[in-house]
N, C-alpha and C positions, 0 to 999 in steps of 0.2 A: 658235804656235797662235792661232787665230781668237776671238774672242769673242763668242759665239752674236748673230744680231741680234735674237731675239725669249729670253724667259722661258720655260723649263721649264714653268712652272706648282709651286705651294712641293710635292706631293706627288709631284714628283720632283726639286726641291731637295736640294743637298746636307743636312747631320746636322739631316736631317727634317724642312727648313723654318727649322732654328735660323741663319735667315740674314738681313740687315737688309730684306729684301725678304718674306723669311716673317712678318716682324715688322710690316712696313705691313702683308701683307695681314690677318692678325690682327687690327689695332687698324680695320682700314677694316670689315671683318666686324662687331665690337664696338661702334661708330658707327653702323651700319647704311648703308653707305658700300658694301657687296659683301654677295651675298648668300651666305651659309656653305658654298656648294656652289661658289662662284667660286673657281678657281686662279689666275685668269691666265694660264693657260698657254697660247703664243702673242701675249702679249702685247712691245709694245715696250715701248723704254728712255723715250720719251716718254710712252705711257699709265703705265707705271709712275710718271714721275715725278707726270705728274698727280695720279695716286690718292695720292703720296705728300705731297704741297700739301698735300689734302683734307685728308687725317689729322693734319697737324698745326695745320692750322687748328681743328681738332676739338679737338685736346688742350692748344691755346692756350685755349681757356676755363675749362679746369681745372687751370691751371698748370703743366701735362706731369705731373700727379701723381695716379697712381691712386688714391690717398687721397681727390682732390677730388671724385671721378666721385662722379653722384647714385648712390643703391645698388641701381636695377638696373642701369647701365653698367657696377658696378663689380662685381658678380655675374657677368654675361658678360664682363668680361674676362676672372675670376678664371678662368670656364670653359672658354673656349677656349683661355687662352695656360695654363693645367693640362693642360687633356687632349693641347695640343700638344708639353708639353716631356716629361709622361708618357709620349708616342708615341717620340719622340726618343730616350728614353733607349730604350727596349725595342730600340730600333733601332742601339745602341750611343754613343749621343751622349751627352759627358759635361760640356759643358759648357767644361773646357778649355783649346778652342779660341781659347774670346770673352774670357779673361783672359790668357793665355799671356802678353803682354806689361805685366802687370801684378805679375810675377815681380820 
């Protein structure tokens, strides 16, 4: 099997987006880095990684610690990456997946 050359887009992402690419797009949204209606869908493995540069240059000034974020970053994260894992569950996603090898 092939591996797609462009991105879904995370709202048709596998368990709802709970995927490391749902997760830049989240935090590049949270940054103001994408605008909340951006999927990326269509996107390549290259713009992806771009966006994904970005974000963590973003989160290199707060340590990678949402603790550090000033408190409205840390409000909209709280928001988006809530309402996204809330979606996910309703959609059957439990989480799981992203520890199974932590068994």
């Amino acid at each position: 099997m092939n591996k797609p050359d462009t991105y879904v887009g995370i709202d048709n992402d596998i368990f709802g987006g709970m995927t490391t690419i749902g997760k830049t797009i989240r935090d590049a949204r949270v940054f103001g880095l994408l605008e909340d209606t951006e999927t990326c869908e269509g996107w390549n493995l290259a713009g992806i990684d771009a966006l994904l540069q970005k974000v963590n240059a973003e989160w290199d000034k707060y340590g990678c610690l949402v603790s550090h974020l000033p408190e409205d970053l840390f409000e909209r994260h709280q928001k988006i990456h809530g309402d996204a894992v809330k979606k996910a569950r309703e959609s059957g996603w439990s989480g799981e997946f992203e520890t199974e090898d932590e068994k």
